[in-house]
ZAMARGU-4260 file (C-alpha; in steps of 0.2 Angstrom, whole numbers, plus 5000, padded with zeros to 4 digits):
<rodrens>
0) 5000/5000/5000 | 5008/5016/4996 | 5005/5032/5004 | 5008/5050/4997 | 5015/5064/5008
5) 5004/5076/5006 | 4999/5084/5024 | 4984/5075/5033 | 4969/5090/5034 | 4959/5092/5049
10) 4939/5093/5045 | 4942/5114/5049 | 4954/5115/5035 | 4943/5105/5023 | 4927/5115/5027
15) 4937/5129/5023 | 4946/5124/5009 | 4929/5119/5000 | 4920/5135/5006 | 4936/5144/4995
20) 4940/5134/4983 | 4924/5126/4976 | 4908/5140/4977 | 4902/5135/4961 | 4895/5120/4971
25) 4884/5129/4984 | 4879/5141/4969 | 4867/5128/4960 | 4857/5129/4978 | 4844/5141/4981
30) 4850/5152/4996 | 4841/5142/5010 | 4846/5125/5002 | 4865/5132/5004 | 4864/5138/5022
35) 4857/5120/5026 | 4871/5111/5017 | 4883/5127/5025 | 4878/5122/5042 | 4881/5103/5040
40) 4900/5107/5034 | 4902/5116/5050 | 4893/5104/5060 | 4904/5092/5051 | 4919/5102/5057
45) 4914/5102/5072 | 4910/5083/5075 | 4914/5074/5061 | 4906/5063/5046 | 4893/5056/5060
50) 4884/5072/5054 | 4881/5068/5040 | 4867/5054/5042 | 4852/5061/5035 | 4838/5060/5042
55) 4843/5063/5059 | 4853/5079/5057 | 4840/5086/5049 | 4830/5085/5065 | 4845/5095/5076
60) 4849/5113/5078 | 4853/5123/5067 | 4848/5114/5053 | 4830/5109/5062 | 4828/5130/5063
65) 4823/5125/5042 | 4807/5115/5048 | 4803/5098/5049 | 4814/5083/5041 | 4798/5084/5024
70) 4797/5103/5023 | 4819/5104/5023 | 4817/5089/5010 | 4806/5101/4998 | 4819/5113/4999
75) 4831/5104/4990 | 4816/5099/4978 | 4814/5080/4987 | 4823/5066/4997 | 4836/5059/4982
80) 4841/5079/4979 | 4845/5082/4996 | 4854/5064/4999 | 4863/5068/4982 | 4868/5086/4986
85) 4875/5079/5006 | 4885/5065/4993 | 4891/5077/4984 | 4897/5088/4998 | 4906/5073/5007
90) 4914/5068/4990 | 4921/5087/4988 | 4926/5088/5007 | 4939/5072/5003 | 4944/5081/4986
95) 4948/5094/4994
</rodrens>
């Protein structure tokens, strides 16, 4: 197994570094559908992939503030939206 040398990232650096360096991500979302996927990067950040397990973040501060686990669904347009905008945030989090 061969490993590279490149400087292991803490989850801070990552969020930040995706925040910088890839906006054209969070631009496809309507603003309340990005400050829902901005509060799970800070809240994986903060804690790790473990909040990323949808649906039960949905139901914890801040991203509860949105409304209920069917009403933050809709923002993202339905269920496979949301799971695939969270997928695609994780992907580019270890990308970045």
């Amino acid at each position: 197994m061969a490993f590279n040398n490149a400087p292991l990232r803490t989850r801070r650096e990552r969020a930040v570094r995706l925040r910088q360096e890839m906006p054209d991500f969070f631009a496809r979302y309507a603003p309340e559908a990005r400050a829902i996927l901005d509060e799970l990067l800070e809240k994986y950040a903060e804690h790790g992939v473990a909040q990323f397990v949808i649906p039960d973040v949905l139901k914890l501060p801040p991203i509860a503030g949105h409304g209920n686990v069917g009403e933050i669904v809709g923002i993202f347009g339905g269920a496979q939206q949301l799971r695939d905008a969270v997928g695609e945030l994780q992907a580019r989090l270890y990308a970045a």
